[in-house]
C-alpha positions in Angstrom: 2.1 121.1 -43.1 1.1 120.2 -39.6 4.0 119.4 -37.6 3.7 117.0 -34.0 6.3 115.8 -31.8 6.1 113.1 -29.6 7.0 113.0 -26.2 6.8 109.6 -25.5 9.5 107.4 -25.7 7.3 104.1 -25.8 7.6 101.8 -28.9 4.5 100.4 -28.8 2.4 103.9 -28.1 4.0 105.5 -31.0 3.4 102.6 -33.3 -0.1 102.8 -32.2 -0.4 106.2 -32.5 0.9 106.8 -36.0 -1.2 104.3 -36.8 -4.1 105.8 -35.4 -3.2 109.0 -36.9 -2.8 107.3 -40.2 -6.2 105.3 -40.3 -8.1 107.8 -39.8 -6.7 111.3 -41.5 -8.7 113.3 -43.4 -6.8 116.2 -44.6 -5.6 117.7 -47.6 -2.6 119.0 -45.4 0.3 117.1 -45.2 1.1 115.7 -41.3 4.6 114.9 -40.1 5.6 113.7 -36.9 9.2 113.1 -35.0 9.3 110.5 -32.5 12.0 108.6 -30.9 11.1 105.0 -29.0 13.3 103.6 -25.7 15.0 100.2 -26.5 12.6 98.5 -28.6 13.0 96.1 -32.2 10.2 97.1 -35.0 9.2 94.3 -36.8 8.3 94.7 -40.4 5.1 93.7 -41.2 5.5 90.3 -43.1 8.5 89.0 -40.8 8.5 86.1 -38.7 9.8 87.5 -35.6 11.7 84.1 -34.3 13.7 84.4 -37.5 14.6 88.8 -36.8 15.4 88.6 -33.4 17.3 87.3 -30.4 14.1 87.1 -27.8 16.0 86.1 -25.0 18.8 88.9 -25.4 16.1 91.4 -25.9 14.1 90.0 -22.5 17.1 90.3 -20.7 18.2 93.7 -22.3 14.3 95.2 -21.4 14.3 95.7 -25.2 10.4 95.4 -26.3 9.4 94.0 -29.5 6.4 95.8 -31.7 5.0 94.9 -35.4 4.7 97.7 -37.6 2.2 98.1 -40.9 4.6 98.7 -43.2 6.8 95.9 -45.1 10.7 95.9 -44.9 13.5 94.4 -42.2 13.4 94.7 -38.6 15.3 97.6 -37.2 16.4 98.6 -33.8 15.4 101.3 -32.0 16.7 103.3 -29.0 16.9 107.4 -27.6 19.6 107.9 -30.2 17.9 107.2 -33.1 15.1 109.7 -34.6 12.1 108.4 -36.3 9.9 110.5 -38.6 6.4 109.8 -40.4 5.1 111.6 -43.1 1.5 111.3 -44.1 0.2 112.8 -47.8 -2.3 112.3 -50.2 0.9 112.6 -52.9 0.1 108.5 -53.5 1.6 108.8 -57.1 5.0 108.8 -55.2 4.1 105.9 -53.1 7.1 103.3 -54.0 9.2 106.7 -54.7 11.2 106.7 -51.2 14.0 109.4 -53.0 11.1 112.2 -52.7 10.5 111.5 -49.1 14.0 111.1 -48.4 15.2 114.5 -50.1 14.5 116.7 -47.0 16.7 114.5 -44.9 19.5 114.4 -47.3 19.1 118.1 -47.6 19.3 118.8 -43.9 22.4 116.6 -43.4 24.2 117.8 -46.6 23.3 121.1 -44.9 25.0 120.3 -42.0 28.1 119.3 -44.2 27.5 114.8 -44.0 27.7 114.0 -47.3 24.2 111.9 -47.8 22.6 110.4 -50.0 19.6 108.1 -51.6 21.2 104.6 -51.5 19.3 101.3 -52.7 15.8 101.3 -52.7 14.7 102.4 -49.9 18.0 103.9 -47.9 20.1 106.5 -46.7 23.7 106.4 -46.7 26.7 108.5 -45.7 29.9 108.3 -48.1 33.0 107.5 -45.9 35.8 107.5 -48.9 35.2 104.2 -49.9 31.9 103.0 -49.6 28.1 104.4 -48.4 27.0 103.4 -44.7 23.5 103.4 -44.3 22.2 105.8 -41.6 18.4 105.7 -42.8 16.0 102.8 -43.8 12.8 103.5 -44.5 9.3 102.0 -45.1 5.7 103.2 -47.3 1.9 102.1 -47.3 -1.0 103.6 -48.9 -4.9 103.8 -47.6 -8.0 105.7 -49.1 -5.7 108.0 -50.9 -3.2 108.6 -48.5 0.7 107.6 -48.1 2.3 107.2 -45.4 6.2 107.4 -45.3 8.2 106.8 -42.3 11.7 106.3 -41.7 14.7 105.9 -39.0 18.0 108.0 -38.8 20.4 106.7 -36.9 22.4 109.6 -34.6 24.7 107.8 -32.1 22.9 104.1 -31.6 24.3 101.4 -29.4 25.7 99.4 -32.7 26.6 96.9 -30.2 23.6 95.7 -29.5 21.7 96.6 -32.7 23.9 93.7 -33.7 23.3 91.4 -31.0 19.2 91.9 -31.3 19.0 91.5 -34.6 19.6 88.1 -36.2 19.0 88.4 -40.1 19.3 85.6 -42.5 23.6 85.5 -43.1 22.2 85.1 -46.6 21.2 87.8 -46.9 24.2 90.1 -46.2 26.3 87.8 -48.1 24.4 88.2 -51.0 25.0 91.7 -50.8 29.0 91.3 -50.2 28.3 92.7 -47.1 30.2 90.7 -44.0 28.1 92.2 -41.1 25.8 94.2 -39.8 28.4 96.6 -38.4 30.3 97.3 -41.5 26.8 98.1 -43.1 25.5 100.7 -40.6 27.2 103.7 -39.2 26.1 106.6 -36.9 25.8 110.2 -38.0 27.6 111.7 -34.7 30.8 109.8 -36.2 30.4 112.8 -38.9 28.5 115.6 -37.5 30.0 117.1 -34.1 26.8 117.8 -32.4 25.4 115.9 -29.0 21.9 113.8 -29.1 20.0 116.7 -27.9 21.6 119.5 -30.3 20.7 117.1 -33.2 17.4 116.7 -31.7 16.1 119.8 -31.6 17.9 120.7 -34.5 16.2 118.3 -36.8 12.7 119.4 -35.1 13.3 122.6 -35.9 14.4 122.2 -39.4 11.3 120.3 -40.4 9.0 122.7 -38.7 10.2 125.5 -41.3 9.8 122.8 -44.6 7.4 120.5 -46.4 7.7 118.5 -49.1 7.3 119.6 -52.5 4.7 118.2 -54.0 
């Protein structure tokens, strides 16, 4: 597996450049990247971004505002969240988010959070009674390749995740769920370990595994 990690912390560079990276791999090795972007919103794909986000509050919050390729919500983004990107030619898994998602679980159950695939395309943490989700993540396929990306949520500012982000009440509701807040945790508030120490530890776990395939 070749392994990158990005040291920018601009939304709109990384977007580009797993895109880039995307559109124009050619390998039968699998590529996965870590990234994590500033204060930014990532639109999905399809989403009309009037109806995702508070504009104004991001303008005056210097939170920027970038489309992605892939379908799914809008989700917010800051330096204590970690994105990661798979890319594979595996594209009999594509709509199969579990088998992308496995390492992750792995490296938190590892770490002693209990995690696990929730929904369709998210992780969750079980807190007694029901299971935050920590992880969304997104898929597309191209000339035989997947790509698989996906956020994890360390230690966000929930505050204004919640502020930024105006979803249809709808559609919470229709998922007995009453906010944003009481839908999303952080995974410091179960694993004792700083930004950085989670940082480099995650790095460092996906350096020594791939995917099985």
């Amino acid at each position: 597996m070749k392994t990158y990690k990005s040291n920018s912390t601009d939304a709109a560079f990384n977007i580009s450049f797993e895109e880039d990276i995307f559109e124009n791999y050619d390998s039968d090795e699998e590529f996965f990247m870590l990234w994590r972007n500033d204060k930014a919103v990532i639109v999905g794909f399809n989403q009309v971004i009037e109806n995702e986000v508070d504009l104004e509050f991001a303008k005056q919050h210097g939170i920027s505002v970038v489309r992605r390729k892939t379908g799914g919500g809008a989700v917010y983004h800051d330096l204590g969240n970690v994105n990661y990107t798979y890319i594979s030619k595996n594209v009999s898994e594509f709509g199969n988010f579990l088998v992308f998602a496995q390492p992750v679980i792995d490296f938190l159950r590892a770490h002693g959070v209990d995690a696990c695939h929730i929904g369709k395309n998210d992780i969750g943490i079980n807190d007694g009674t029901i299971y935050r989700k920590i992880s969304g993540n997104a898929q597309r396929i191209k000339d035989g390749y997947i790509l698989h990306h996906g956020t994890l949520m360390f230690d966000v500012d929930i505050e204004v995740l919640e502020k930024v982000l105006t979803p249809d009440p709808a559609k919470l509701t229709g998922k007995g769920i009453k906010s944003i807040r009481s839908r999303v945790c952080n995974i410091s508030e179960y694993l004792p370990m700083t930004r950085t120490e989670f940082w480099d530890d995650i790095c460092g776990y996906f350096k020594a595994c791939a995917i099985a395939t």
